[in-house]
C-alpha positions in Angstrom: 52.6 168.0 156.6 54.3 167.8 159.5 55.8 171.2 160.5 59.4 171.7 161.1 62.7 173.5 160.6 63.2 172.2 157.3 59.9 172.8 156.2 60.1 176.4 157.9 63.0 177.2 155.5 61.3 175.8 152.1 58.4 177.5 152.9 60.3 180.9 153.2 61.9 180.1 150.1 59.0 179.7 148.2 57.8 182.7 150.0 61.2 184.3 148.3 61.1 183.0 145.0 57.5 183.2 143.7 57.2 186.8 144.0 60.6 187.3 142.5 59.7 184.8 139.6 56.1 186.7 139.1 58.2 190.0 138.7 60.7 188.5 135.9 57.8 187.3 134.4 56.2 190.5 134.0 59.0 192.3 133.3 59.4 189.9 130.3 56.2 190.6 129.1 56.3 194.1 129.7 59.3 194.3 127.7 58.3 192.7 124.8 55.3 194.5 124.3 57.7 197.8 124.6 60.1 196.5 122.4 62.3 199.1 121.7 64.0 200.0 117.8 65.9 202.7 116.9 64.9 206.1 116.0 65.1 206.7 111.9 66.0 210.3 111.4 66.0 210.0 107.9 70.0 210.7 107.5 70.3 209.4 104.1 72.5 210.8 101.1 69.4 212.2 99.5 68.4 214.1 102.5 71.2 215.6 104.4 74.5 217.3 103.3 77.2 214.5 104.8 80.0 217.5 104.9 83.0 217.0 107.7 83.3 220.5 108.1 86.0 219.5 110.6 86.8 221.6 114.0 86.5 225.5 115.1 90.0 227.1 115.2 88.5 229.9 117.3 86.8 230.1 120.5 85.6 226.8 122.1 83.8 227.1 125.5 84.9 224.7 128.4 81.5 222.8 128.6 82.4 222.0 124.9 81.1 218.0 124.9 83.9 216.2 122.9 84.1 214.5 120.0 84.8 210.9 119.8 85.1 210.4 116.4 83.1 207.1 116.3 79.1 207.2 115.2 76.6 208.0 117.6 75.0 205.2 119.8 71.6 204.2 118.5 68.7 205.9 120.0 66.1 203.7 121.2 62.7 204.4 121.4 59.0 202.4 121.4 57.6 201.3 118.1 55.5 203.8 116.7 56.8 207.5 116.9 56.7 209.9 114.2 57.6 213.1 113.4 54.9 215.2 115.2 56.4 218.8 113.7 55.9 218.2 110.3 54.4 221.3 108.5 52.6 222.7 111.9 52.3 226.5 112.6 56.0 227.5 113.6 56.3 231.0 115.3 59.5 232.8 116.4 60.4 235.7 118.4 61.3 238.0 116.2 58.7 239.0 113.3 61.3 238.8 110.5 64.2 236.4 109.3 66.9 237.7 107.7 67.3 234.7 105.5 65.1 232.2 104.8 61.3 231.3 105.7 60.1 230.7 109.2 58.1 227.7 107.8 61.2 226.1 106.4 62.1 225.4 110.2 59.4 222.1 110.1 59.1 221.8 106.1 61.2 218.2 106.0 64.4 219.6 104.6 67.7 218.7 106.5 69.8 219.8 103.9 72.6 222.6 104.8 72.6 224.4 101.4 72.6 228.3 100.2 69.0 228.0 100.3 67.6 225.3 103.0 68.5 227.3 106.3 66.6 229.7 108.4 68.6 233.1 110.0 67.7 235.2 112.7 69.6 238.2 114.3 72.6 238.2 116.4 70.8 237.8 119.4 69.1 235.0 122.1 66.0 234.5 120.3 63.8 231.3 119.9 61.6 229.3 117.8 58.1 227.4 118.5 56.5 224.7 117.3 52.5 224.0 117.6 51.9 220.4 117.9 48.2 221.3 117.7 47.2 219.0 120.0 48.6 217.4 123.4 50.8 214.2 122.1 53.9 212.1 124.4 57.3 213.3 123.1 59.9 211.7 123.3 62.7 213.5 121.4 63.3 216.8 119.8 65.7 216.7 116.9 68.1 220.2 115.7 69.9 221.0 112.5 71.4 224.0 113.6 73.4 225.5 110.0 76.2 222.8 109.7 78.2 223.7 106.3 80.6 225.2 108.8 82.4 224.2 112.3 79.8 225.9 114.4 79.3 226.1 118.3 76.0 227.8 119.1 75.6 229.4 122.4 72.6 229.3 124.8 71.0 226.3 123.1 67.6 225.5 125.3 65.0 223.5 124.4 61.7 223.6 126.5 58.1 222.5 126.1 54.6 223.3 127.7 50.8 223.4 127.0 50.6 226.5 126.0 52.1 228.9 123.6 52.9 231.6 125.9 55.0 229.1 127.9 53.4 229.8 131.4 51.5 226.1 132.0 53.3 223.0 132.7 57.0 224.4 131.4 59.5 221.6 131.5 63.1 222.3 130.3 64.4 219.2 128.5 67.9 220.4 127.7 70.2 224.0 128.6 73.9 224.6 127.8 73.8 228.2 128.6 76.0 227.8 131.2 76.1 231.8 132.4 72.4 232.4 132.3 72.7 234.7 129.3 68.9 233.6 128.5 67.4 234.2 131.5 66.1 231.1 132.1 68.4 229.5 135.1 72.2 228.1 134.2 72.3 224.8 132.3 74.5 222.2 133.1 74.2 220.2 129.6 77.4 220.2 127.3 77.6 222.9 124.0 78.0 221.1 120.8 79.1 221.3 117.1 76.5 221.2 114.8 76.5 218.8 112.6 74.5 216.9 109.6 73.1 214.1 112.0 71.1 216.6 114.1 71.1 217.1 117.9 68.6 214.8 119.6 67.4 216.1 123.2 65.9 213.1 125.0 62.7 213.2 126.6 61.9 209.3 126.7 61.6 209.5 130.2 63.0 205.9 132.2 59.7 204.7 131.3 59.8 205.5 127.8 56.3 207.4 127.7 57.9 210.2 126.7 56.7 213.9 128.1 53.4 215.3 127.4 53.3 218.8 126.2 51.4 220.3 122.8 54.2 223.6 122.4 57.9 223.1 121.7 60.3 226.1 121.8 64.6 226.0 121.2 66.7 229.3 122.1 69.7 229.5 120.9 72.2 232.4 120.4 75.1 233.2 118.3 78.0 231.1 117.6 81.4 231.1 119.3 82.2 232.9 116.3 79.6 235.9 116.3 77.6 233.6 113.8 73.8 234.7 113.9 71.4 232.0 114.8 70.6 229.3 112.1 68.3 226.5 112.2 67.7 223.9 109.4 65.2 222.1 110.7 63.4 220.8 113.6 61.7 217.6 114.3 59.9 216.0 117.3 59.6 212.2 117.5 56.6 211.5 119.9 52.8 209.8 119.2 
């Protein structure tokens, strides 16, 4: 071939293009392999109470994250992921509820009725979850007590390898905005609780989720001096 400025610029195209092609190509693949679906929380008629228990008419906080009104973007994650929490040792930081069973935090029940909920005291405390073994997460999923218009404070979710939270602690969400935990001010957005749960996203941007074997969620009382109420907890991860 004989070598000259035109063939100087095709060959620095090609030089250009291939590459960039072999990427897309990849990518492609890559993606379809990782096809992504959405997460099934299980938010049927059967399962939840569907109650609009409508708006607070008392104290909202400014980081309150506000309401649309229209249904929740799906949640995509890879094929695959179940719910890890399912009936595994659940531990809290006080020794007694005041109503309710500590294992009725993971026991499958979403349900906001006189009987399906969990209460602590009036006071920061937190709940953990024993995956029993080291798995990728990839979300964590709250019902806080949603019959009524509530707006828990310090709501923090956190996980690590081991149960006394010292190795490999990585905070996933915090709205307690004034450090009344402890644990550093959070700069994500309080919420109402409500019968479609609270998903905390750890998918990562590579969707492998985080790797951690412990789960623990603070949270405090409500806007309204509620105590602390959890329904139940689930973490999506394999």
């Amino acid at each position: 071939m004989i070598y000259n400025k035109k063939n100087k610029y095709i060959l620095l195209l090609y030089q250009m293009v291939i590459p960039i092609l072999l990427v897309s190509i990849c990518t492609i693949i890559l993606a379809k392999d990782k096809k992504l679906v959405e997460l099934d929380l299980g938010l049927t008629v059967d399962s939840v109470t569907q109650a609009t228990p409508g708006y607070s008419r008392g104290l909202t906080p400014p980081h309150l994250r506000k309401e649309t009104g229209k249904k929740r973007p799906a949640f995509m994650v890879v094929r695959g992921l179940k719910n890890l929490a399912l009936y595994k040792p659940v531990s809290s930081k006080e020794e007694e509820t005041v109503i309710g069973d500590i294992d009725q935090i993971n026991d499958g029940i979403k349900k906001s009725d006189e009987f399906n909920y969990v209460e602590f005291g009036p006071s920061i405390g937190w709940v953990e979850i024993d995956l029993k073994e080291k798995y990728a997460v990839h979300a964590i999923v709250i019902w806080h007590y949603y019959r009524n218009a509530v707006i828990y404070n310090d709501v923090i979710v956190q996980v690590a390898d081991d149960a006394a939270f010292s190795r490999k602690v990585m905070t996933l969400f915090n709205n307690d905005h004034d450090n009344s935990a402890g644990l550093g001010k959070g700069r994500d957005k309080a919420f109402y609780s409500r019968w479609w749960g609270e998903i905390v996203d750890a998918r990562g941007r590579d969707h492998k989720g985080v790797r951690a074997r412990f789960v623990r969620v603070y949270t405090g009382t409500g806007m309204e001096e509620e105590p602390p109420r959890f329904v139940e907890i689930n973490v999506y991860g394999k």
